[in-house]
C-alpha positions in Angstrom: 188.8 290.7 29.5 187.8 294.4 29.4 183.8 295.1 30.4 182.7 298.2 28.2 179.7 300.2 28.8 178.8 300.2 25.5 175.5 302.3 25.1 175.1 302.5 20.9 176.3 306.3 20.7 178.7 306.6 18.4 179.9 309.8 20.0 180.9 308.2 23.2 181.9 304.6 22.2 185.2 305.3 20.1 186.3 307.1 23.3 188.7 304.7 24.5 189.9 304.2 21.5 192.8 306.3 21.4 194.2 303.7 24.7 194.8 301.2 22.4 196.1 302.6 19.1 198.6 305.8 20.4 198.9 308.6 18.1 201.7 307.0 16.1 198.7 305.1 14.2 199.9 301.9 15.2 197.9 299.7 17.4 199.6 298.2 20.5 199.5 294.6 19.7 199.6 293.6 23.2 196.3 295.9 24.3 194.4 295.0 21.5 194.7 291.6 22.0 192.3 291.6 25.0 189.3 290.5 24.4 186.2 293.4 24.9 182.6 292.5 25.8 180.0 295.1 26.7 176.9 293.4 28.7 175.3 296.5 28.4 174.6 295.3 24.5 172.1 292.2 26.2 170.7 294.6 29.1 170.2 297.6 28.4 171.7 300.8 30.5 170.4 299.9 34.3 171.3 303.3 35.5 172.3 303.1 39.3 173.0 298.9 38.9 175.0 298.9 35.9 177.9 299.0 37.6 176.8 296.2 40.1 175.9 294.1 37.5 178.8 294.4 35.0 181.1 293.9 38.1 179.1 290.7 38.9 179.1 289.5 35.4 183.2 289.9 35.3 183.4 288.1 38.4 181.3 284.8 37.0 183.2 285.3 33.7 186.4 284.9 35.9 185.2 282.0 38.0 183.1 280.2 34.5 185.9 280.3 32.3 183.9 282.4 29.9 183.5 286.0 28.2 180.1 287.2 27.2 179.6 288.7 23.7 178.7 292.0 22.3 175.3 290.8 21.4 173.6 293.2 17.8 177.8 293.5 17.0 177.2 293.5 13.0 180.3 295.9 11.4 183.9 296.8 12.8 185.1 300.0 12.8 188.9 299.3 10.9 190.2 302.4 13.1 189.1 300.1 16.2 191.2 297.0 16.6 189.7 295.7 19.8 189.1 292.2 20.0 185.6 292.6 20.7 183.8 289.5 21.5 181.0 289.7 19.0 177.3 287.7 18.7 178.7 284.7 20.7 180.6 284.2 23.7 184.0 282.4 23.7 185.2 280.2 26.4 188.9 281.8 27.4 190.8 280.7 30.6 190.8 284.0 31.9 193.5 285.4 34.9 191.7 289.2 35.3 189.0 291.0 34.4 188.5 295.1 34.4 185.1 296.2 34.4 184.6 300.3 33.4 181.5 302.1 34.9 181.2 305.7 33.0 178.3 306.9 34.5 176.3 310.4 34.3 177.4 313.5 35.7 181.0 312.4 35.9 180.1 309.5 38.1 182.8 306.8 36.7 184.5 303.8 38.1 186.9 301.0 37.4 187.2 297.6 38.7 190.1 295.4 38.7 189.0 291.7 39.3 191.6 288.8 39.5 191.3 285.2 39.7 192.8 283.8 42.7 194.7 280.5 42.3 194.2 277.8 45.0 
């Protein structure tokens, strides 16, 4: 599961776009096979805690067994293949979970979480 900081600018969220579909045109199956949720969509931007609390929501998504949707997720962009998780959340056995913290200023930050197996 990928954590996006999806804010509702259209400017800014095709950005990471280009990641997943190379400049051949043709998406990477593999990459756009991961499922996307941004938090944000339910919270609003919480400046200085966004970071804290999409970290914290990948974390129980990783230990519940569950990814959060895009909540207000009405029309997909067909130059976007991301399996974004739209309107409901999906119950997914997941084994990591990479939370992305673009903040202002150039402030950014990326967090690799991984279930541990006991």
């Amino acid at each position: 599961m990928e954590q996006r900081g999806g804010v509702g600018v259209e400017q800014r969220d095709g950005v990471g776009v280009p990641l997943f579909v190379p400049k051949s045109g043709t998406p990477t199956p593999s990459l756009c096979s991961i499922p996307v949720s941004s938090t944000k969509s339910m919270t609003g931007h919480l400046l200085g805690a966004a970071g804290a609390v999409e970290a914290l929501v990948c974390a129980m998504s990783l230990h519940e067994g569950f990814i959060p949707p895009t909540v207000n997720y009405r029309v997909s962009d067909p130059e976007c293949p991301l399996d974004v998780v739209p309107n409901e959340g999906r119950r997914e056995e997941l084994s990591a979970a990479l939370s992305n913290s673009f903040g202002f200023g150039g402030h950014n930050a990326s967090l690799v979480l991984a279930r541990i197996e006991r």
